[in-house]
C-alpha atoms as one frame of an Amber mdcrd trajectory, in Angstrom:
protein
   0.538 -27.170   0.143   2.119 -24.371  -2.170   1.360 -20.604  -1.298   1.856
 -17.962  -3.343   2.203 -14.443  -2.091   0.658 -11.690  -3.238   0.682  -7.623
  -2.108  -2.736  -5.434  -2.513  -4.900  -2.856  -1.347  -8.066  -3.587  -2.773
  -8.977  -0.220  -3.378 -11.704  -1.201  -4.619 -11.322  -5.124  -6.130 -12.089
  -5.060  -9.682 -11.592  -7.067 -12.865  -7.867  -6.007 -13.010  -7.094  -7.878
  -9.550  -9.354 -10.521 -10.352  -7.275 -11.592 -13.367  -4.088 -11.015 -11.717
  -5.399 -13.308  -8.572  -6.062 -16.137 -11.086  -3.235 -15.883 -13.083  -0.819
 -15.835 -10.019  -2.399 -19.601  -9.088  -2.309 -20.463 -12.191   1.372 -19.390
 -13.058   2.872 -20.305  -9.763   0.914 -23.712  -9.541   0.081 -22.631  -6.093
  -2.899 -24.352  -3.555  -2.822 -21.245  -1.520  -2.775 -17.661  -2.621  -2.128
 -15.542   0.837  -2.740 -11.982   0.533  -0.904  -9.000   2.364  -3.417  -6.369
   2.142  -3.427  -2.930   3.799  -5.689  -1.888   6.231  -7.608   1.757   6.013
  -4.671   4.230   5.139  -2.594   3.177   1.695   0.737   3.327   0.197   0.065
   6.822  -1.310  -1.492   8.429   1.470  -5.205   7.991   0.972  -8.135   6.578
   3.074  -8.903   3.259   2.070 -12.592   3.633  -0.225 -14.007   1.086   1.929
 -13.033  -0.448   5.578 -10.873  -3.446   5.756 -13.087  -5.980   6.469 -15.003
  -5.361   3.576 -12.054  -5.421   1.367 -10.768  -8.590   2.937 -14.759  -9.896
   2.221 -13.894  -9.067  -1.891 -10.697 -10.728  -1.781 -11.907 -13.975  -0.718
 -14.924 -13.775  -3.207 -12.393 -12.982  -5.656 -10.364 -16.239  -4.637  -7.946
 -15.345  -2.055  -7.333 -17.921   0.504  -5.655 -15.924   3.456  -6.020 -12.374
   3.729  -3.299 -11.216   6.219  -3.641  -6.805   7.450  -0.213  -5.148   6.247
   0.578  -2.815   9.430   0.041   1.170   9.636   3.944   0.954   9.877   4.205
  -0.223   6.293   1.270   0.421   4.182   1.234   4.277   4.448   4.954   3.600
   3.661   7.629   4.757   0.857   7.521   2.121  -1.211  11.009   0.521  -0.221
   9.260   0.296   3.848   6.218  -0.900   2.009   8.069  -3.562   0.110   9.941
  -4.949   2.514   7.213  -5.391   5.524   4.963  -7.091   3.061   8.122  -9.081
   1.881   8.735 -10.299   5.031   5.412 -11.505   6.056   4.921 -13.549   2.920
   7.879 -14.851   3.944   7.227 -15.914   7.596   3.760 -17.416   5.754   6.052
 -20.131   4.302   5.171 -18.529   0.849   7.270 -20.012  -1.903   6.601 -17.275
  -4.520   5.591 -13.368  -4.819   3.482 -12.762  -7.218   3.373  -9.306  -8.593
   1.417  -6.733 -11.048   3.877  -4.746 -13.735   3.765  -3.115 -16.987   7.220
  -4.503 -17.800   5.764  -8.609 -17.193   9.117 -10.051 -16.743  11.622 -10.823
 -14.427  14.927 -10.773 -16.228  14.488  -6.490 -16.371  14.178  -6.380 -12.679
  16.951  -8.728 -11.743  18.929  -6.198 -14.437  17.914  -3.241 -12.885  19.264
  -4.650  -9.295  22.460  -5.965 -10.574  22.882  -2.205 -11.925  22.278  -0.470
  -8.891  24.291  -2.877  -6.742  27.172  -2.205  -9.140  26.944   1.610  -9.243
  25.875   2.463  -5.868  28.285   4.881  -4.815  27.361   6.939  -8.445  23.751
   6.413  -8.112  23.359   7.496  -4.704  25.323  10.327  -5.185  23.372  11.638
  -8.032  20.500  11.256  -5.994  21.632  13.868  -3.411  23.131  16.045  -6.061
  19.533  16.234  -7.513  17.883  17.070  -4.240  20.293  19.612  -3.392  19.138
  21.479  -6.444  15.373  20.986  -5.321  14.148  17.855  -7.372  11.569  15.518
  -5.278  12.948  12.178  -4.396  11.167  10.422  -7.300  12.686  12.670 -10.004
  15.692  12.456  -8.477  15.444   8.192  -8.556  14.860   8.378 -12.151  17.631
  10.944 -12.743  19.679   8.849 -10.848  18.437   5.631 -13.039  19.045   6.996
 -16.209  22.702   8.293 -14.854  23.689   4.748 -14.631  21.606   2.613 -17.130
  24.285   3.296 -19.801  26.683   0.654 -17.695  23.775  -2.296 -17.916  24.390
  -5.338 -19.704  20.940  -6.325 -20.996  16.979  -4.438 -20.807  16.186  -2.713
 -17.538  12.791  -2.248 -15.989  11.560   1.238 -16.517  11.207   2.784 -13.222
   9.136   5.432 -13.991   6.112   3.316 -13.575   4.208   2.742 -10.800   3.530
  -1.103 -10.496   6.686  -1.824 -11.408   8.156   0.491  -8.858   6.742  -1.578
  -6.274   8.331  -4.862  -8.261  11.780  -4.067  -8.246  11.437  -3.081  -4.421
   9.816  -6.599  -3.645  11.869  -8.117  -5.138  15.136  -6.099  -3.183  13.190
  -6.950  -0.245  13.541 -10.623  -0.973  17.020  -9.969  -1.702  17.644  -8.225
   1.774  15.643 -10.424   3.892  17.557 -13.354   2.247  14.426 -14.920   1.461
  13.931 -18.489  -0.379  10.573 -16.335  -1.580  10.812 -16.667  -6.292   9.341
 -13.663  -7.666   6.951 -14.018 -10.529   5.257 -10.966 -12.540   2.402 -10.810
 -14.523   1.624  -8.135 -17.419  -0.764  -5.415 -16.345  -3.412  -5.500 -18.508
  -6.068  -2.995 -19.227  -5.499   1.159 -18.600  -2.540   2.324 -16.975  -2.456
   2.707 -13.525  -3.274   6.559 -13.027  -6.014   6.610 -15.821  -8.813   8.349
 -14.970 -11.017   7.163 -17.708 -12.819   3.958 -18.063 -12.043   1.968 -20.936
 -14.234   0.554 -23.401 -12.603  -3.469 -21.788 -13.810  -4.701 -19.304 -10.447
  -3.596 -16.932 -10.263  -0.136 -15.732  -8.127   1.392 -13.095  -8.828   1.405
  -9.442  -8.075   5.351  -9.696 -10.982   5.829 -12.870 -13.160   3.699 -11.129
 -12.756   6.243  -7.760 -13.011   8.832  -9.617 -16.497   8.009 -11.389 -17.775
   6.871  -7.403 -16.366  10.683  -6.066 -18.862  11.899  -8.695 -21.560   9.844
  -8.350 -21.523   7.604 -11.106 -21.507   4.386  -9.255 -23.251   2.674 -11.767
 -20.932   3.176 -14.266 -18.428   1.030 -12.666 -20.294  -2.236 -12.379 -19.261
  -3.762 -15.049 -15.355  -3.382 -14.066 -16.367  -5.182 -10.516 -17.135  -8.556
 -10.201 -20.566  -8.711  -8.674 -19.765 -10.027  -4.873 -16.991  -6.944  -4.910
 -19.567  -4.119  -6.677 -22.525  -4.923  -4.287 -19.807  -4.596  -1.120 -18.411
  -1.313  -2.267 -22.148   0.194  -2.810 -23.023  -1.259   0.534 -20.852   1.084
   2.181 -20.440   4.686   2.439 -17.176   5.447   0.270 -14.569   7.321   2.021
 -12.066   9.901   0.613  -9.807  12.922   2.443 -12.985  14.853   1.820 -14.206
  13.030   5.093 -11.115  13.445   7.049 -10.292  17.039   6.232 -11.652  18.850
   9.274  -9.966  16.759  11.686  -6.622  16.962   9.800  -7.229  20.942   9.556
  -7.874  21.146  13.176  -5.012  18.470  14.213  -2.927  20.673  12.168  -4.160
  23.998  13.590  -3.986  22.300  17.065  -0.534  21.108  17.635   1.298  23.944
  15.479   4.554  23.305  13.379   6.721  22.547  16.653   4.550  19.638  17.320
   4.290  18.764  13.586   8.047  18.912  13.139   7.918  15.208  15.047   5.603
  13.640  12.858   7.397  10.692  11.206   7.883  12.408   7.235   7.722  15.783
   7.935  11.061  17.642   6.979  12.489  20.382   6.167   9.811  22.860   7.310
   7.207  22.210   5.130   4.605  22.053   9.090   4.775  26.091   8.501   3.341
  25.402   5.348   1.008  22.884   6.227   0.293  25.607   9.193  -0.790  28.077
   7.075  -2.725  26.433   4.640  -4.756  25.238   6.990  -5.658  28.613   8.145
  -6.482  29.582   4.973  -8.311  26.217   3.283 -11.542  25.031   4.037 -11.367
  22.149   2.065  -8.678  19.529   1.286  -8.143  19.820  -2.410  -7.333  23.483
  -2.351  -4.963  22.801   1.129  -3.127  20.133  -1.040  -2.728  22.660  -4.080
  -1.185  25.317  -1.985   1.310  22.858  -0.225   2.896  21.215  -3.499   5.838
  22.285  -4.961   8.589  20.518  -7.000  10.055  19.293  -3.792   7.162  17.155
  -2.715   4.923  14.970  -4.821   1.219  14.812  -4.179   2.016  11.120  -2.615
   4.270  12.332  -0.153   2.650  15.196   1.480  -0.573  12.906   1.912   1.494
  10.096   3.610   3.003  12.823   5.641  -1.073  14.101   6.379  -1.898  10.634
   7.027   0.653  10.238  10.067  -0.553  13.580  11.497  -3.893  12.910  11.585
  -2.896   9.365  13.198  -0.180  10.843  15.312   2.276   8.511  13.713   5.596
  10.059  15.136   9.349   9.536  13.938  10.451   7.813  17.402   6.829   5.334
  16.681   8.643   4.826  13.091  12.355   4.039  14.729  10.303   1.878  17.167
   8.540  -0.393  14.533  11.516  -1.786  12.196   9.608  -4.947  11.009   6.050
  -6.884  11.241   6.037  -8.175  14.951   2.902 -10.253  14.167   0.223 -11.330
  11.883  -2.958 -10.069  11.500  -5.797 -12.829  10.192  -8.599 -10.457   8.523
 -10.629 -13.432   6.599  -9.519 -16.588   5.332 -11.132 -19.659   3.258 -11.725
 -23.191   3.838  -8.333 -23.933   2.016  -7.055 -21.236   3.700  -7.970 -22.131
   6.938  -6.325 -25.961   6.220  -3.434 -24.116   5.315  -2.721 -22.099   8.380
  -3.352 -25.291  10.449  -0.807 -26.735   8.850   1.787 -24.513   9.366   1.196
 -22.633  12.537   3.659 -24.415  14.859   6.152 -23.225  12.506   5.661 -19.705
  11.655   8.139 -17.257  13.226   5.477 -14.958  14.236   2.448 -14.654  16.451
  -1.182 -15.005  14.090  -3.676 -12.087  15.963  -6.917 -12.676  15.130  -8.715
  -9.821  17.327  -6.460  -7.394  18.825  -7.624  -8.052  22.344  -5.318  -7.361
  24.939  -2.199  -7.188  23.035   0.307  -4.491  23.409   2.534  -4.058  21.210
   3.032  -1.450  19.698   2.798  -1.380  15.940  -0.533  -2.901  16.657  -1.921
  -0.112  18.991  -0.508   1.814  15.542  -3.320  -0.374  13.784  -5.656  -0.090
  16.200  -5.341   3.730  16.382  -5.127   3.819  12.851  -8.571   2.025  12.541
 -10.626   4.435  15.292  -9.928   7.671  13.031 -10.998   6.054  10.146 -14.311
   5.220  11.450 -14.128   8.446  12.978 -14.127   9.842   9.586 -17.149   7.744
   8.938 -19.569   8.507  12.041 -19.049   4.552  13.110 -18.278   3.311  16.354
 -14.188   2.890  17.786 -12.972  -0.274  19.171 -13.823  -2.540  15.812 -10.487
  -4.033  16.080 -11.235  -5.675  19.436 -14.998  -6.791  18.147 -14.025  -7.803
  14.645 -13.299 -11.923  14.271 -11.634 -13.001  11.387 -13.650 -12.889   7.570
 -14.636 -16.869   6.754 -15.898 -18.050   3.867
């Protein structure tokens, strides 16, 4: 059987992921589309809209035949940390392919833009630090850096200054630096761009408009941007946002004091005295994050850095946790299920389906990670010991 990889959050499933899920079978020619999916904090610091489980539930409706959790460790990750944990385990799946969202839709750019970087690495890098020296946040000082050196390439580049295909070029490094047998394939984003707000008069809107119309309580204007199994899910739920997790951040904040903070895997440079005092002087979380941004730090990573206090999430946990240790079964189908038969005697890593007595430690990150979510919404702890695996 051929699997194809793919990486997603789900956040919520909608018509955009729906098409890119069909497209990746149909492109790759795979039996078996495995997805790495994160589990209830994401890649730019956010509370997952709905819990895992029901996520995994719309990615199987949608067609996905494994759904495998991306740890803590990597999915409220930078998106090199992100790339590469998800990179490697597609790979220990026996995945022959990654298939991945962009606005650019082919390959050659990205395989370009590597060959460029590998070739000017001692510039780039150093324009990098230059930049940061004089105060520009890391992703400024990337594309700085990018267009410093893009002069020297020898055919079109992949424009790094958007998001989806951000997180392309770093899969496909990771597949590079994991020395993986793992071809990447890309497929056109279609629809709005990734940050609009709006929805469209299509049929594909963004996972951030479509948030943004639930936050205000327009539900119902989204349904037709969901496929049915995944719209009825996400109104089944309550939908969660840092509005639900802000008084336990202030008072985690307020609690351990910028000493404690200082160890919290992220946080540099002093900005705990100014998450400190904000948190004296904000009651809620929108005007905390206003008075904590500054050209240094995007919005991103200051709520990656809130995510690990409010989950503990340490820099010695971080140096601890290098790569996935395991892997995490959240739902699977019938083919999926054939599939994983198949190949379990040969997979380099363990396959958890309920965390029972296990130990190690970026799971107890998971596990942890889990409780304060349902913390935030007034449900019971311990799900990841009582939760068996989504089939369908």
């Amino acid at each position: 059987m051929i699997a194809t990889g793919i990486v997603v959050e789900y956040n919520p499933f909608h018509n955009g992921h729906l098409f890119h899920l069909n497209e990746a079978k149909k492109q790759t020619g795979a039996d078996v589309i495995i997805a790495v999916m994160s589990g209830h904090f994401l890649q730019r610091g956010e509370p997952a809209i709905v819990d895992k489980w029901t996520r995994t539930r719309m990615a199987l409706a949608g067609g996905a035949d494994l759904v495998i959790e991306l740890p803590y460790a990597f999915s409220a990750a930078h998106a090199p940390l992100f790339a590469k944990g998800a990179a490697e385990i597609l790979d220990a799946l026996h995945c022959s392919s990654v298939c991945f969202g962009s606005e650019e839709g082919a390959i050659e750019p990205f395989t370009n833009s590597l060959e460029l970087m590998d070739t000017n690495k001692t510039l780039y890098e150093q324009t990098i630090k230059n930049a940061m020296q004089e105060g520009i946040s890391y992703p400024n000082a990337l594309r700085i850096a990018y267009d410093e050196i893009s002069h020297n390439a020898n055919g079109p580049l992949a424009d790094l200054s958007e998001p989806n295909n951000i997180l392309g070029f770093h899969y496909m490094r990771a597949i590079s630096e994991i020395q993986s047998g793992m071809k990447p394939v890309t497929i056109e984003r279609t629809g709005t761009h990734y940050h609009d707000a709006a929805l469209p008069a299509g049929s594909i809107a963004s996972a951030t408009g479509i948030r943004k119309e639930i936050f205000t309580g327009n539900s119902a204007q989204v349904e037709p941007f969901m496929p049915d199994a995944s719209y009825q899910l996400l109104t089944g739920q309550p939908q969660m946002s840092w509005n639900h997790f802000y008084p336990l951040l202030r008072y985690t904040i307020l609690r351990e004091g910028p000493e404690r903070l200082a160890d919290i895997a992220d946080v540099t440079e002093g900005i705990e005295y100014s998450f400190c005092r904000s948190a004296r002087e904000h009651t809620a979380f929108l005007g905390f994050m206003q008075s904590v941004k500054s050209k240094r730090y995007t919005w991103t990573r200051i709520q990656r850095m809130l995510v690990h206090i409010l989950t503990g999430y340490r820099k010695s946990d971080r140096a601890q946790i290098t790569r996935p240790s395991y892997l995490r079964l959240l739902g699977m189908s019938a083919t999926g299920r054939t599939y994983l038969r198949t190949v379990k005697k040969q997979l380099p890593l363990p396959v958890i389906s309920r965390a029972a007595s296990h130990t190690d430690h970026s799971l107890l990150m998971d596990i942890k990670s889990t409780d304060i979510y349902m913390f935030g919404a007034h449900r019971a702890p311990g799900l990841d010991y009582q939760t068996p695996p989504i089939l369908m």
